[in-house]
N, C-alpha and C positions, 0 to 999 in steps of 0.2 A: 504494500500500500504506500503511494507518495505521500510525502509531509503535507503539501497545498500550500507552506510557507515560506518567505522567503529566504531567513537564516542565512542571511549576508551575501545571497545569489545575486545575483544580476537576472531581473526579471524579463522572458522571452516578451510577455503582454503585461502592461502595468493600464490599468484601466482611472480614470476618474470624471464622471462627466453625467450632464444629462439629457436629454432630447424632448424638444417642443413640436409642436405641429402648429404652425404657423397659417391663419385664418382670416377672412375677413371678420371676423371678431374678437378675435387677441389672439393671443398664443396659450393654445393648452400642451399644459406638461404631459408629457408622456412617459418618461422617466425620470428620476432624479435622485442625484447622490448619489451613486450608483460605483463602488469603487472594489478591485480586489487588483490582486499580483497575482502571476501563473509564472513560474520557470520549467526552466529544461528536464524534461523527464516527471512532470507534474501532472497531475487535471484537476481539474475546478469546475464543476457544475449549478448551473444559476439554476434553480427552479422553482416551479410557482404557475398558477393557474391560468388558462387562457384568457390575454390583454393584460397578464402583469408588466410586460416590457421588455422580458429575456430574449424575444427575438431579435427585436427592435435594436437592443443593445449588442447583439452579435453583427446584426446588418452595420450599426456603424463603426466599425469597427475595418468593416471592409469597403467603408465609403459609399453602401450599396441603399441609404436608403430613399426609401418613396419620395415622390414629387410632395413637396410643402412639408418636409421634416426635417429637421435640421436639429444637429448637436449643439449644445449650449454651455458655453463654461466647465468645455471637456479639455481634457490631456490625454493621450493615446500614448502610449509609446511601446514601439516595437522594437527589441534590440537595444532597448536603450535610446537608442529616437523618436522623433516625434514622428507619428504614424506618415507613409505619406497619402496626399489625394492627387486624385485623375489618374493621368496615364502612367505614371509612377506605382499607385497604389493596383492599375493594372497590369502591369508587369511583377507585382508581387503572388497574385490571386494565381492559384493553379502550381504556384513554383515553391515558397518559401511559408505563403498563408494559403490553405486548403481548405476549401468550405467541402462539407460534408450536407445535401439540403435532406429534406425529412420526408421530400418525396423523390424518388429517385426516378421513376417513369416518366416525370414530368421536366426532369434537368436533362434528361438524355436525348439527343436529335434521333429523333424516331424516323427519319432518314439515310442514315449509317449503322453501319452493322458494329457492333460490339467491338472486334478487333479493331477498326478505323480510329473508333475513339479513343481505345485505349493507345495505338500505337500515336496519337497526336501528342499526348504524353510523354511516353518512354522516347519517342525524338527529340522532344528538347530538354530528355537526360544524355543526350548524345549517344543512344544505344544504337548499335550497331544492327545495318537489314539483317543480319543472317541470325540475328540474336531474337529479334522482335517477338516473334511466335514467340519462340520459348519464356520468354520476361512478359507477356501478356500471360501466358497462360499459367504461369507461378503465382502471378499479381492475383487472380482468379480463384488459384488453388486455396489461397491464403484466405482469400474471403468468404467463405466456406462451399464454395464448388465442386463435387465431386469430379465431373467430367468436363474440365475448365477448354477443352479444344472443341467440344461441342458447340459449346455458351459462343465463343468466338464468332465463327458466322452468321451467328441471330442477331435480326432487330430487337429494337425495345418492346414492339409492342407484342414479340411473340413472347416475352417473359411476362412472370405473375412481377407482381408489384413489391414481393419479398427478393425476387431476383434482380430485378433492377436496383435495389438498395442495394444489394449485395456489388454490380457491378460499377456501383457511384462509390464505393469505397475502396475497391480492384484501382477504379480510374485515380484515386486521393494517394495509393501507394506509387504511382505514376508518377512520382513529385521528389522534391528538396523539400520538403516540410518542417518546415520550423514549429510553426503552430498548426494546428488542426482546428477548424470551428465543426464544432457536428451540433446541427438542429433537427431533434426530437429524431436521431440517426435509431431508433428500434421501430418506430410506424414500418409497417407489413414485415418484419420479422417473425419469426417462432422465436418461442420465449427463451430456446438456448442459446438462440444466438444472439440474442439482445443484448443478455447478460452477458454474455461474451465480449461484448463489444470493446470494452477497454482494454479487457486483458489484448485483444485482436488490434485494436492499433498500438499497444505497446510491443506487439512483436513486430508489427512491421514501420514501426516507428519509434523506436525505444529510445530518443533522446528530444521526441519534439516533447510540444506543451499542448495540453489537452483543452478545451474553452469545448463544455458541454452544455448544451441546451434542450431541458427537458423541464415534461411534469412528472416520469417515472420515477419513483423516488427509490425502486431495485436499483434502478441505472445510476444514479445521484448518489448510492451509496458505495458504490465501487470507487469514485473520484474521491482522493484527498482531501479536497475541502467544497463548500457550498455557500452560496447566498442565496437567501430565498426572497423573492420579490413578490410584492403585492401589490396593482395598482400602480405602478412603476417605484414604488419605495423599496427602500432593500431594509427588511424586516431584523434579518438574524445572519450570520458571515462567521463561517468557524474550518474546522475541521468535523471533515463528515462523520466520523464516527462518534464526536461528542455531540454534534447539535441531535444528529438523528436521534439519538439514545437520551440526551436531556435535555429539550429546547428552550429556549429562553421565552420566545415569541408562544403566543396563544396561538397565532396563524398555523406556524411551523407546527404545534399539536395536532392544529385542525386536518393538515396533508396526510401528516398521522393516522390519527384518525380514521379518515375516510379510504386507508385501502383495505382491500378485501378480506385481509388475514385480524385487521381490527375493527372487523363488521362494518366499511362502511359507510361510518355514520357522518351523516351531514351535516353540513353548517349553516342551518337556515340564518334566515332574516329576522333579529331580534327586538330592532328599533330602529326609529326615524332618525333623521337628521345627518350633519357633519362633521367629521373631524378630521384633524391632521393626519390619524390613522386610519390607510384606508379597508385597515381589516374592523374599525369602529362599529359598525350593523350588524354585524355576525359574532362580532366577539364576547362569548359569556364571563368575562372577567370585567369589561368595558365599564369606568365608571365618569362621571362629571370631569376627572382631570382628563379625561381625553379627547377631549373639545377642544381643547388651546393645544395640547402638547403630549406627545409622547411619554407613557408611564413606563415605560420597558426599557431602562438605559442600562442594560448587560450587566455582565458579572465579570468583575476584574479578575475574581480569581482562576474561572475558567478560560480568561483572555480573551473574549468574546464580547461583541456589542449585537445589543439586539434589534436596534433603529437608530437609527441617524443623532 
């Protein structure tokens, strides 16, 4: 298991920053505060429920996000620099930062056949023609393919939608990978290989940084460390095997909570109104100070904060 901390490393991704959605009406937040370190040999999984912001926050990162979104009193840094944008930032994508997307069917040109893609790849590793086949079809083997020279001549759309994940992560071992971004990278998996997932990019990737984006909290428990976001607030930030096992946050319970092996159970809607928290209407702990301000300010001694 990696530490998730940084212990005097030079961080591959140093995150701090937030993003607006800019309107003819003002600008709503869509994240904010938003901060962690990932290094070499590391992973770090955001998670939290659909529209908390974990995407949103992977997307800027790789420069990629929507029309009328923009980062706000961010700092990136990759390497040690400041992240770069445009064509710079795309000259990184695919070589040294590798998005992983959470639909795999849908990233792949269902015009070209399997090998084409991958070999676009393994050529600007300088792999050699007589090698190609063989380095596609390893890239393959590794992703859990048993007949990895079959998959080769198939289009996208003759795969099920668990194959195509599989071969959008074949394509990611195609790379110089520094960082790895994978969002919600188990959607149309079987549950072993999901769970596989990390151990499976640390063997074909054993010194990048991992930047995981999920609601699976099996997945989120394999990464070194986590932040859970709510509403785009980042609730709770530790190492994963403490927060999961003791959360600081009621939200982080609530994830808890609600999978299937802890019956379940939901988080209805408790009461009206606002607060700076935006787990405030669901939350059964929730009282009169959490109107103006956060009552969850972490535990020094677990080294852990639990909101902003």
């Amino acid at each position: 298991m990696d530490k998730g901390f940084l212990d005097n490393k030079t961080a591959v991704l140093s995150y701090r920053g937030g993003i607006i959605s800019a309107g003819k009406d003002g600008s709503i937040g869509i994240a904010e505060g938003v901060s962690f370190d990932i290094c070499e040999r590391e992973s770090f999984a955001l998670i939290g429920e659909t529209g908390s912001g974990k995407t949103m926050t992977a997307l800027s990162v790789m420069d990629l996000l929507p029309s009328g979104v923009k980062q706000e009193g961010e700092e990136v840094l990759f390497m040690g620099k400041t992240i770069p944008k445009g064509k710079a930032m795309q000259a990184l994508l695919g070589n040294e930062i590798v998005y992983i997307p959470q639909n795999g069917a849908e990233s792949l040109d269902p015009l070209r056949t399997v090998r084409k893609q991958m070999y676009d790849g393994l050529k600007k590793l300088g792999t050699k023609k007589e090698m190609l086949s063989s380095e596609a079809s390893s890239k393959l083997s590794l992703s859990g393919f048993e007949d990895p020279d079959e998959i080769l001549d198939k289009y996208p759309f003759q795969l099920s939608g668990g194959m195509c994940q599989r071969v959008t992560i074949a394509i990611a071992a195609c790379s110089n990978a520094k960082l790895i971004i994978a969002d919600e990278p188990s959607n149309g998996l079987d549950d072993d290989f999901a769970e596989d997932f990390i151990a499976l990019v640390r063997r074909i990737f054993p010194k990048a940084a991992v930047l995981m984006i999920t609601h699976d909290i099996s997945i989120a428990s394999k990464c070194g460390s986590i932040a859970v976001l709510c509403g785009g607030k980042m609730m709770e930030k530790g190492r994963a095997s403490e927060v999961l096992k003791d959360p600081c946050s009621p939200y982080t319970g609530s994830l808890i909570a609600a999978l299937p092996e802890n019956g379940m159970k939901a988080t209805p809607v408790l009461r009206e109104g606002k607060s700076l928290c935006p787990f405030y209407s669901r939350c059964p702990e929730a009282s009169e100070v959490c109107i103006s301000s956060f009552p969850w300010q972490g535990d020094e001694e677990r080294g852990r904060r639990c909101v902003l």
